[in-house]
PLY file of the C-alpha trace (Angstrom):
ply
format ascii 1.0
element vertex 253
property float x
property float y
property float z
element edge 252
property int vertex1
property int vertex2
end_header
169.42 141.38 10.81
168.51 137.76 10.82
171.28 135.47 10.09
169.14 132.74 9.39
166.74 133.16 6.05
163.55 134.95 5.76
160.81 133.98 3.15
157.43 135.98 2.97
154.33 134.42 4.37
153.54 132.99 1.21
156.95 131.03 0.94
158.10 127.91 0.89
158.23 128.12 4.89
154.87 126.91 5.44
154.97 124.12 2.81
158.60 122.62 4.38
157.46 122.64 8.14
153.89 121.44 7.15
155.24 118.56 5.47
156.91 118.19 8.85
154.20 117.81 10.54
152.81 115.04 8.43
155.45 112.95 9.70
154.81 110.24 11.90
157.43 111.41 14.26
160.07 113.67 14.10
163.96 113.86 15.72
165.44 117.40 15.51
168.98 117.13 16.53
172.35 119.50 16.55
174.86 121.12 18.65
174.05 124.01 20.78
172.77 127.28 19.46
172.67 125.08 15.84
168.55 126.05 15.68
166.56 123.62 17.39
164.18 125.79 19.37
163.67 127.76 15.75
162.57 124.60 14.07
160.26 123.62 17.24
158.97 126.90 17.03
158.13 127.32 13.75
156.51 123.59 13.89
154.22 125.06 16.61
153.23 128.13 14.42
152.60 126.52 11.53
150.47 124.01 13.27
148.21 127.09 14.44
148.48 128.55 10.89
147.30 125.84 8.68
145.04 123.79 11.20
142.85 126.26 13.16
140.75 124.03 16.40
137.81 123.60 15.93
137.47 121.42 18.87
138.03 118.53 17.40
139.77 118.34 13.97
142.70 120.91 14.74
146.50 120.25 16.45
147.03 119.51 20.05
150.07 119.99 22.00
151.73 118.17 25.06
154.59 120.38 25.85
157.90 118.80 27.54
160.38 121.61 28.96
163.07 120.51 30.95
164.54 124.01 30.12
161.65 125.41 32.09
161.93 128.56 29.29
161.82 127.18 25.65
157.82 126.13 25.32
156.85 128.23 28.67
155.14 130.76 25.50
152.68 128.40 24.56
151.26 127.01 28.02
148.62 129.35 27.84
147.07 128.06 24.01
143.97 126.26 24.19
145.76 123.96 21.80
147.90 122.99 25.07
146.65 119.82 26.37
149.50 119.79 29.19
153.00 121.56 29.92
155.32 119.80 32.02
158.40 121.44 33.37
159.16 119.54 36.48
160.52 116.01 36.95
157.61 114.53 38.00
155.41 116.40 35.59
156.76 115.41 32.53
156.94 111.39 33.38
153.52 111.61 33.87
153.13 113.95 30.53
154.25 111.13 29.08
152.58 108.61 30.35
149.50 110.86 29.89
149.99 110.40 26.37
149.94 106.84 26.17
146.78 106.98 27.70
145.61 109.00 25.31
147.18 107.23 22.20
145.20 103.86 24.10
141.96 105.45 24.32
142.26 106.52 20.52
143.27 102.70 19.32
140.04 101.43 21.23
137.88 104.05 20.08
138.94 102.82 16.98
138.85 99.19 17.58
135.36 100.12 18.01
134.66 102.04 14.51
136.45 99.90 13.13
139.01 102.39 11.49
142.46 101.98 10.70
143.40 105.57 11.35
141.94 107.66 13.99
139.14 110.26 12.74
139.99 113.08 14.85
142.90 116.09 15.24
146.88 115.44 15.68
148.36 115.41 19.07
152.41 116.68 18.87
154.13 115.73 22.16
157.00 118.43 21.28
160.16 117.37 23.87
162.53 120.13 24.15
165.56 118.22 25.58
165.50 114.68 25.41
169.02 114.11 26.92
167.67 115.69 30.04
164.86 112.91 30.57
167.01 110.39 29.54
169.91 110.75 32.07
167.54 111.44 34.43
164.48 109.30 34.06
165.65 106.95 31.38
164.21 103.61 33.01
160.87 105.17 33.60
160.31 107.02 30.57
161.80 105.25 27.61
159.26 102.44 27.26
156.50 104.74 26.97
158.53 106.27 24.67
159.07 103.85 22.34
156.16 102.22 22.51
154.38 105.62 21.49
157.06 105.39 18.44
155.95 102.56 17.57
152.20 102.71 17.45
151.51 106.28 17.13
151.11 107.02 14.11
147.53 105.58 13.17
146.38 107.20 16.14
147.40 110.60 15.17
150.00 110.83 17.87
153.15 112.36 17.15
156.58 112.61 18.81
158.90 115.82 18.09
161.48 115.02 19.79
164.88 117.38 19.97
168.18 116.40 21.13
171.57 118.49 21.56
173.21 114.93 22.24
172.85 112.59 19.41
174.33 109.39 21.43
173.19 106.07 21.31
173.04 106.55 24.71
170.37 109.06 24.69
169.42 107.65 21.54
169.01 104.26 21.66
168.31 102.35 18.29
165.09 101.14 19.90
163.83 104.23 19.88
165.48 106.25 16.48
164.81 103.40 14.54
160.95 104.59 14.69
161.92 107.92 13.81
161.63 107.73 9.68
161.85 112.07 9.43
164.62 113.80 11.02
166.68 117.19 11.03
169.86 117.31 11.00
171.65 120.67 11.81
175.29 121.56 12.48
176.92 119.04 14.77
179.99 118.97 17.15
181.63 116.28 14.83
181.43 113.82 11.90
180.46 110.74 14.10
177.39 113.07 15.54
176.23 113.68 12.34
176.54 109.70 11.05
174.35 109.46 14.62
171.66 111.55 13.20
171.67 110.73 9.57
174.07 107.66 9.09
176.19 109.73 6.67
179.13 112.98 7.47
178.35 116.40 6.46
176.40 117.75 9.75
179.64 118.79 10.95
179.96 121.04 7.48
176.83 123.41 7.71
176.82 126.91 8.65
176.21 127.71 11.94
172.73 128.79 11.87
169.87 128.61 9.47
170.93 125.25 7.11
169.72 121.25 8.02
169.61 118.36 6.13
166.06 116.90 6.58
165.52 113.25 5.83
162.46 111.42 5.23
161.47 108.14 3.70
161.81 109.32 0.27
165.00 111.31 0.37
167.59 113.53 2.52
168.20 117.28 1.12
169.75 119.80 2.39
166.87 122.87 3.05
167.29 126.42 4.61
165.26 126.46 7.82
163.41 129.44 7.60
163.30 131.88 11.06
159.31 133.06 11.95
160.00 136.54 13.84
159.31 136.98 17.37
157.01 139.41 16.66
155.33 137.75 14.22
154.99 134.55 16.48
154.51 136.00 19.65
151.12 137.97 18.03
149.70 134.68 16.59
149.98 132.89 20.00
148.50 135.81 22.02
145.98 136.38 19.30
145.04 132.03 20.08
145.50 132.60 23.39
142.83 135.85 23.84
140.41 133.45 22.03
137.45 131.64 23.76
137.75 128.44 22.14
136.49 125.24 22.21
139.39 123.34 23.50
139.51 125.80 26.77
137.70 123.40 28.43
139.87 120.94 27.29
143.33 122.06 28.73
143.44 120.63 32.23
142.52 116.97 30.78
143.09 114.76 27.92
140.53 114.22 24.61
139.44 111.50 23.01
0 1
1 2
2 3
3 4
4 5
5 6
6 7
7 8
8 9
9 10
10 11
11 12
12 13
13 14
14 15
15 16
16 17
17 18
18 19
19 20
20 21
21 22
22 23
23 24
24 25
25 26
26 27
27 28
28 29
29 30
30 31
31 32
32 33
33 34
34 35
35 36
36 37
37 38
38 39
39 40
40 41
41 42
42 43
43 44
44 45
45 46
46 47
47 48
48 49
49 50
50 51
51 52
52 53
53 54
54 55
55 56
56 57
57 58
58 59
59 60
60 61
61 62
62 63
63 64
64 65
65 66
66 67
67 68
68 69
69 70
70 71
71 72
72 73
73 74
74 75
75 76
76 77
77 78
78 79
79 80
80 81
81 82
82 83
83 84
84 85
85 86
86 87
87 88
88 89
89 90
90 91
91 92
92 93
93 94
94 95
95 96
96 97
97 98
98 99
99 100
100 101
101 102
102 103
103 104
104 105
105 106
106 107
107 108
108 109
109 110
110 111
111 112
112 113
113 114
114 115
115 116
116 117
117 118
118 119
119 120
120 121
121 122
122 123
123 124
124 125
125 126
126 127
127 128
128 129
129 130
130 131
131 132
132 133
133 134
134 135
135 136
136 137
137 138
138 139
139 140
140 141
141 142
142 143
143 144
144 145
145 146
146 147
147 148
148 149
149 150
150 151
151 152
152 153
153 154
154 155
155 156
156 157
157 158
158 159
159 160
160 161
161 162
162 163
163 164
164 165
165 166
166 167
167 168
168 169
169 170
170 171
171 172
172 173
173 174
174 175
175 176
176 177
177 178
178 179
179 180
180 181
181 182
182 183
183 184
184 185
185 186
186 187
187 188
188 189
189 190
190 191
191 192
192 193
193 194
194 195
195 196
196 197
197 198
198 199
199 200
200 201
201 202
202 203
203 204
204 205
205 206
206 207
207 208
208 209
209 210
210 211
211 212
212 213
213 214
214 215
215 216
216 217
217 218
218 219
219 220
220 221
221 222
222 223
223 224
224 225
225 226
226 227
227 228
228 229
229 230
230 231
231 232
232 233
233 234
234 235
235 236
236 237
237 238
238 239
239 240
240 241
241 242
242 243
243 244
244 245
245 246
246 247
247 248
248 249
249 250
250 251
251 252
């Protein structure tokens, strides 16, 4: 039995991590085994359960796995713009995405639209902490500039983090990231990190965050999606012949 809680597919599940997703960005941060990967997961099948592709208007993913295991499930999705696994592979993820987030300002620039008419790109990073002790000259100003202008482009940053440091969270970049979810945490000071307030340190080992957003920070139940429920919406997306195939092995407009 599931120790974290379970609502039916009409719950309140879809409404919470939907709302997520209409976040600019995103930090999802706690100790180890405290639920990240659940809440990344869920994020990724609620994104292919409330916006199907349809080539243009739907979600996108760029996929950062320094784990090599925790987003390896969804590299086959036509919603996959690019996984990135390997050192190398994920700098230039990232930098792929700036590119991207670029093009979108200039085709705007062109329209002349404040807000990009077109689908949501989530560049979902599983460990930060891994790119930032590794990487951390070359990859945090792309970083942080995609933070910062993002958002009207329709580029979002989930970013997850077992180490809530300043070190591999730097107020440069957290101060762009309005939403974030807190779960259990090592100590008080790691939870003031995440949230600026104690009480991280207090929650049950799995299933319970506090999520904060612009308006308020609550404590929610983070509900589980089964394996076997997930695992038969991504192969059921991945068996399909859709528009974005084409699309996987470069980056959209």
């Amino acid at each position: 039995k599931s120790l974290f809680p379970y609502l039916s597919p009409s719950g309140d599940r879809y409404t919470l991590y939907a709302d997520m997703l209409k976040q600019p960005h995103l930090l999802i941060a706690g100790a180890t085994g405290s639920g990240k990967s659940v809440v990344i997961n869920a994020l990724i099948y609620t994104g292919l359960f409330n916006h199907p592709t349809d080539g243009r208007g739907g979600n996108l993913f760029i996929l950062i796995d320094p784990k090599r295991v925790e987003l390896a499930q969804y590299k086959a999705l036509p919603h996959t713009l690019q996984y990135a696994s390997e050192p190398d592979e994920m700098r230039q993820a990232i930098y792929n995405a700036m590119q991207l987030c670029e093009n979108r300002y200039r085709e705007m620039q062109r329209d002349g639209a404040r807000l990009y008419n077109g689908g949501d790109v989530y560049i979902i990073i599983d460990e930060f902490a891994d790119l930032m002790t590794t990487q951390k000259r070359l990859i945090m100003p792309p970083i942080q500039r995609l933070a910062q202008i993002g958002r009207a482009a329709k580029v979002h940053i989930v970013l997850a983090t077992q180490t809530p440091i300043a070190k591999i969270l730097p107020t440069e970049i957290k101060c762009n990231f309005d939403a974030r979810i807190a779960l259990r945490t090592r100590s008080a000071q790691d939870s003031r990190n995440i949230l600026g307030l104690a009480g991280c340190e207090a929650l049950p080992r799995y299933g319970y965050g506090y999520y904060m957003t612009p308006e308020q920070t609550r404590k929610t139940a983070l509900p589980l999606i089964p394996d076997q429920e997930l695992s038969a919406r991504v192969q059921w997306w991945t068996d399909q012949k859709s528009p974005l195939q084409r699309m996987k092995n470069r980056l959209v407009r």
